[in-house]
C-alpha atoms as one frame of an Amber mdcrd trajectory, in Angstrom:
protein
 -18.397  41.699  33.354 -15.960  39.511  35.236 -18.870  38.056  37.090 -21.037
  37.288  34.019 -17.790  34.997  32.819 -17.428  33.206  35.769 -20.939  32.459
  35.617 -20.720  31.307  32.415 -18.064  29.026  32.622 -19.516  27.809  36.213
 -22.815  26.926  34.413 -21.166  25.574  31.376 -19.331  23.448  33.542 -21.790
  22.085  35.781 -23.887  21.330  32.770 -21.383  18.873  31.186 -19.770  21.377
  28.872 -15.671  20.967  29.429 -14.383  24.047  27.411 -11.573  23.288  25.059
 -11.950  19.542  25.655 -10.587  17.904  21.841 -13.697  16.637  20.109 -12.247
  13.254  19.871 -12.162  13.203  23.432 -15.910  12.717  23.475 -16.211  11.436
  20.089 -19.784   9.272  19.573 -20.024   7.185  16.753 -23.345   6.982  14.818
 -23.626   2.988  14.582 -26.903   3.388  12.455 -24.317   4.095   9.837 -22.336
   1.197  10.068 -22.788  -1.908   8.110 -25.524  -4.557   8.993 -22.903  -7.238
   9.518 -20.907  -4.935  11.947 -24.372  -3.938  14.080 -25.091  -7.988  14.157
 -21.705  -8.602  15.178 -22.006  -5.634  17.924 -25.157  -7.095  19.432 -23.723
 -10.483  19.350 -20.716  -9.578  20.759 -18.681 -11.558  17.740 -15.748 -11.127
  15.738 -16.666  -9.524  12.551 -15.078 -11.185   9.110 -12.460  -9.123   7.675
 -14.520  -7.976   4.558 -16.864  -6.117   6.678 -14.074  -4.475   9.147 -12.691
  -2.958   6.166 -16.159  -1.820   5.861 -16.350  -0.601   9.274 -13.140   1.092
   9.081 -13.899   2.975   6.197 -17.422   4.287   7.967 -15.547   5.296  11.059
 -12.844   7.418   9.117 -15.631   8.881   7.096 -17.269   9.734  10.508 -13.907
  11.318  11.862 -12.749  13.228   8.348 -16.160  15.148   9.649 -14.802  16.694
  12.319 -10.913  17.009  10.964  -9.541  16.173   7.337  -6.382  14.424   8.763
  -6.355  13.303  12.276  -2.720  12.779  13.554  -1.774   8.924  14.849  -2.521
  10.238  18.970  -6.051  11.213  17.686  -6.742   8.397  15.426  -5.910   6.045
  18.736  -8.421   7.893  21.050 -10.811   7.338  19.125  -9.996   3.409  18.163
  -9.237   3.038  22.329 -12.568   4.335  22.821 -14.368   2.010  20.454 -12.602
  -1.066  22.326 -13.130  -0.363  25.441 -17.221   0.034  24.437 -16.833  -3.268
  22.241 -13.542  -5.064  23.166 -15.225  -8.952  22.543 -15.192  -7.696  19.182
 -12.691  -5.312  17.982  -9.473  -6.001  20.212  -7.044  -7.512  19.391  -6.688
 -11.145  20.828  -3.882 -14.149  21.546  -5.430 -17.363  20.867  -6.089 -18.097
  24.644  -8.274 -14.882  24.398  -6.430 -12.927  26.361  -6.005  -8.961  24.728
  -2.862  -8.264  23.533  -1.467  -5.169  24.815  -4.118  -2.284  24.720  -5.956
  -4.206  22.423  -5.410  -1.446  19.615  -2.948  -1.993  17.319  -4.408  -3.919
  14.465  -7.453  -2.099  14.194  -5.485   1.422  14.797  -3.284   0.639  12.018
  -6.066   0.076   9.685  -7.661   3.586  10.642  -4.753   5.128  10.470  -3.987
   3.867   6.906  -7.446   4.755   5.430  -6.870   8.477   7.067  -3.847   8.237
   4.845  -5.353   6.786   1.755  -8.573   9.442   2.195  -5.352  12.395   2.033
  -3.132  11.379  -0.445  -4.257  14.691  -2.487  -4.694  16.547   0.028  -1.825
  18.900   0.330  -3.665  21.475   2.648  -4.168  18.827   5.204  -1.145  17.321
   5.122   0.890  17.274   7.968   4.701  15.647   7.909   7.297  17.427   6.891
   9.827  16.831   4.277  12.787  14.766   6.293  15.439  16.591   3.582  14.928
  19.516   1.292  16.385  17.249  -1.868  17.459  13.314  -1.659  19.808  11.830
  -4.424  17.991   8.252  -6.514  20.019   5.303  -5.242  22.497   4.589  -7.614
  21.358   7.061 -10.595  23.075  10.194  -9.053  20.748  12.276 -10.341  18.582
  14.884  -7.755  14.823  14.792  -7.717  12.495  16.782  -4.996  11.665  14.325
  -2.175   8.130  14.518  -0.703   6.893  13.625   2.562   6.553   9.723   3.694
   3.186   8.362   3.647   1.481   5.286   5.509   2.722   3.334   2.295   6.558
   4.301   2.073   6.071   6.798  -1.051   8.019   9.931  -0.864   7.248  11.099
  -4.539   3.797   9.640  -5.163   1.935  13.149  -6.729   5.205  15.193  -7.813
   4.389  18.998  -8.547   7.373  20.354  -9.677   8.823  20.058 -13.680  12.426
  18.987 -14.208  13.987  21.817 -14.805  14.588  23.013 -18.203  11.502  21.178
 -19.382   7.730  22.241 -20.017   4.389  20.604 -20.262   4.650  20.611 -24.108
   8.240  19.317 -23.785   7.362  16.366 -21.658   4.544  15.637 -24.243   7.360
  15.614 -27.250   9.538  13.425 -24.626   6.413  10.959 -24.323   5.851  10.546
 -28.069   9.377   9.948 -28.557   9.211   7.130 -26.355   6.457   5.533 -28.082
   8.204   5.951 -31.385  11.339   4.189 -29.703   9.311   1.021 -28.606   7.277
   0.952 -31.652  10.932   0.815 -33.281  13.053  -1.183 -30.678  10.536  -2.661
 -28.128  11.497  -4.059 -25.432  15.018  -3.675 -25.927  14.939  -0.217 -25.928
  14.351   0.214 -22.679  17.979   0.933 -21.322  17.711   4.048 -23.566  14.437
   4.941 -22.532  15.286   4.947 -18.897  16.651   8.502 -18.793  13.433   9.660
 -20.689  11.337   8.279 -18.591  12.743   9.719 -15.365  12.322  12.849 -16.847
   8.947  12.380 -17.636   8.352  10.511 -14.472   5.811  13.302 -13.114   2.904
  12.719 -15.926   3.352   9.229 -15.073   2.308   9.669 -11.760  -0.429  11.887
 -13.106  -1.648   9.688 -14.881  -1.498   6.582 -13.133  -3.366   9.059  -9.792
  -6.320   9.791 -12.151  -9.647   8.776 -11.089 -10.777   6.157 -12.150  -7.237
   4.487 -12.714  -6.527   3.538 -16.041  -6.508  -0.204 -17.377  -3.252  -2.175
 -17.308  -4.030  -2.486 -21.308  -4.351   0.789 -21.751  -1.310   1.632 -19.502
   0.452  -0.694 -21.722  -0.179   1.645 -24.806   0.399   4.924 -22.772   3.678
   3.767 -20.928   4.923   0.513 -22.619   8.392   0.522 -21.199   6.675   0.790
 -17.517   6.022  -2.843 -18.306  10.006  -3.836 -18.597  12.096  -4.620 -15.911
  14.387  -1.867 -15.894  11.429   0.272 -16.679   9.357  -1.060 -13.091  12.534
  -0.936 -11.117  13.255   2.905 -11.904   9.771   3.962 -11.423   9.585   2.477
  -8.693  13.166   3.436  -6.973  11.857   7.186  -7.929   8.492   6.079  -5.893
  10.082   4.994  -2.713  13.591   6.060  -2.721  14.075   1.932  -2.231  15.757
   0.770  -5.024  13.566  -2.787  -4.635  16.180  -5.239  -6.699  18.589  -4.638
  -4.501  16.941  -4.860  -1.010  14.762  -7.835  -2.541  18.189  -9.679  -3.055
  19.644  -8.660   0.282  16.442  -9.456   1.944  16.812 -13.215   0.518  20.101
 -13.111   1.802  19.446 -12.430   5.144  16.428 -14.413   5.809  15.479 -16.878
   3.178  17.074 -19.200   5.107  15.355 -18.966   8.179  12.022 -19.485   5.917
  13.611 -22.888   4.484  14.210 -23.726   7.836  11.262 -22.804   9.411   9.093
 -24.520   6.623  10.511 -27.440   6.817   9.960 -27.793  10.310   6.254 -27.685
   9.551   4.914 -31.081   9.752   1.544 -30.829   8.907   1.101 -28.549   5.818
   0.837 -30.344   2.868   1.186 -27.683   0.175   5.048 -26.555   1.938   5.746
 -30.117   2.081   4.693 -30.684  -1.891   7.019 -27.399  -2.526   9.997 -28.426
  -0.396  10.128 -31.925  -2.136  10.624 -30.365  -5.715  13.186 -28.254  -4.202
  16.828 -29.511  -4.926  19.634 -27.100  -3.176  21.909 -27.671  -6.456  19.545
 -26.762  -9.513  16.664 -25.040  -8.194  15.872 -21.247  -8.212  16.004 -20.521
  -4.491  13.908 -17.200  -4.490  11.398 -19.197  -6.751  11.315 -21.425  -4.115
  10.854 -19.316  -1.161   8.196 -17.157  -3.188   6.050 -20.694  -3.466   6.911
 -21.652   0.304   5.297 -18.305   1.314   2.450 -18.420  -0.760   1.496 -22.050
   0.129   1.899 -21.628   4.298  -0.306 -18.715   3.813  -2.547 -20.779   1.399
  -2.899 -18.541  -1.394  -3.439 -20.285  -4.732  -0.365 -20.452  -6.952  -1.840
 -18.577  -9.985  -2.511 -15.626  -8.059   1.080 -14.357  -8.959   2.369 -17.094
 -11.029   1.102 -18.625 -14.215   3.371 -21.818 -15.121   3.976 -21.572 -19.543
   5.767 -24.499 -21.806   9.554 -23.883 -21.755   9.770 -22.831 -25.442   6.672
 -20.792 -25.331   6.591 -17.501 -27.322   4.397 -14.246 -26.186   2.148 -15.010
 -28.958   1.730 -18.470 -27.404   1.087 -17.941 -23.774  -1.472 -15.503 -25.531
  -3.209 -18.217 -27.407  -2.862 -21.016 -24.846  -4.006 -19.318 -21.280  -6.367
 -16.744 -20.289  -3.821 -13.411 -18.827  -5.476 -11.729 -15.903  -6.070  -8.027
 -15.842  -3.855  -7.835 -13.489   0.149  -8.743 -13.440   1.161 -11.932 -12.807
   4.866 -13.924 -12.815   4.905 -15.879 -16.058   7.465 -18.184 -15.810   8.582
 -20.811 -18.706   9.800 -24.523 -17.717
């Protein structure tokens, strides 16, 4: 018997089998199934355009969630190593000299890993991290909610399971209606009253904003109203990320929206920073406006993608009337 193994594993070996070798080890991608404009880009040995990497990345996790339903970070960078050393012209990641930077990964490894994440968010079976702490306190609320694990996008609570406690399905229904029946009463204003009702009923949010396909911001509107008020949007989404995002968004201009003044107006040739900077004046102006605009013109994004300029005196029922609203949310900002 001891004989027949050893024969076995000599012929397995000399045949190219390597017993208990990971599969990503060896991992081959089928390229048939990648996009056109990623095979031309392949044989041409050219960058791809970033519309059709996403595409690629999404065939190569699709590929790998074959052979495991969540491959760790160490696996998920085997497997993007391998594809740049076979293709590095077009998948590495570059300096502007051409030289690669590091092991050429990163950037494309962070993608991958990211779309592994996005493919699992349901997936408790194949989840992996652990919870950090068995129970973490909401900043500045004081109240206790289950913490879950952290995913690629900073979410600790993003599919909560568990009911508050003392509360039922039926309950969280009645606490829903009521809510309606409180902004159909007090609208907007209501909302500081509202907030404790809506932490409680925080986990058929989430369920509802996770369905498939995602419900319309209209119809979100009707379902959730005071989701759409600021005290509403800050809770939810302190209870999201255990950030609470006012805060850190104010300390965050503190600490380095100056260094963005500075650096932008060091930049000589960019006319859209230059346009922004001279409306700027350090006395009157609104400084975060300003460095929201700075950001969004060095990177050349168009101004209406998150802010839509209204008259000073204009009502809701106005901006309605006078400008086409997006579907999705937008900055409207009077004056």
């Amino acid at each position: 018997v001891l004989y027949i193994k050893m024969t076995v594993l000599t012929t397995a070996f000399f045949c190219g089998y390597k017993l208990g070798r990971p599969w990503h080890a060896d991992f081959q991608f089928n390229w048939a199934r990648m996009p056109a404009a990623i095979r031309r880009a392949i044989a041409n040995k050219t960058r791809q355009s970033p519309g059709d990497r996403k595409d690629m990345v999404k065939a190569v996790v699709d590929q790998m969630l074959e052979h495991e339903p969540n491959p760790t970070r160490a696996i998920c960078h085997s497997v993007v190593r391998s594809i740049i050393r076979s293709h590095p012209e077009c998948f590495a990641d570059v300096a502007k000299n051409g030289d690669v930077l590091g092991d050429g990964c990163y950037s494309l490894l962070q993608q991958i890993k990211t779309r592994v994440e996005y493919k699992n968010r349901n997936n408790t079976l194949g989840r992996r991290r652990r919870e950090r702490r068995p129970r973490s306190e909401v900043p500045d609320e004081g109240r206790a909610m289950q913490r879950g694990p952290v995913d690629q996008y900073g979410c600790v609570r993003w599919g909560p399971l568990e009911i508050p406690p003392g509360e039922t399905e039926a309950s969280l229904d009645g606490i829903k209606h009521h809510l309606l029946d409180i902004y159909s009463k007090e609208g907007m204003s209501g909302a500081e009253r509202a907030d404790p009702l809506m932490e409680k009923t925080y986990i058929i949010q989430r369920r509802y904003l996770n369905s498939v396909p995602p419900p319309a911001i209209a119809v979100l509107k009707e379902e959730w109203p005071f989701l759409f008020s600021p005290r509403g949007f800050f809770s939810h989404f302190t209870l999201l990320t255990d950030i609470p995002i006012l805060t850190k968004f104010r300390e965050a201009l503190d600490r380095k929206g100056n260094t963005i003044m500075r650096f932008c107006q060091e930049v000589k040739c960019h006319q859209r920073v230059k346009s922004v900077l001279t409306c700027f004046e350090h006395e009157d102006s609104d400084k975060a406006a300003c460095i929201l605009l700075l950001v969004m013109a060095y990177f050349k994004e168009p101004k209406d993608a998150i802010v839509l300029e209204v008259d000073t005196c204009a009502t809701a029922t106005d901006i309605k009337s006078t400008i086409t609203l997006t579907s999705t949310p937008r900055l409207i900002v009077q004056g």
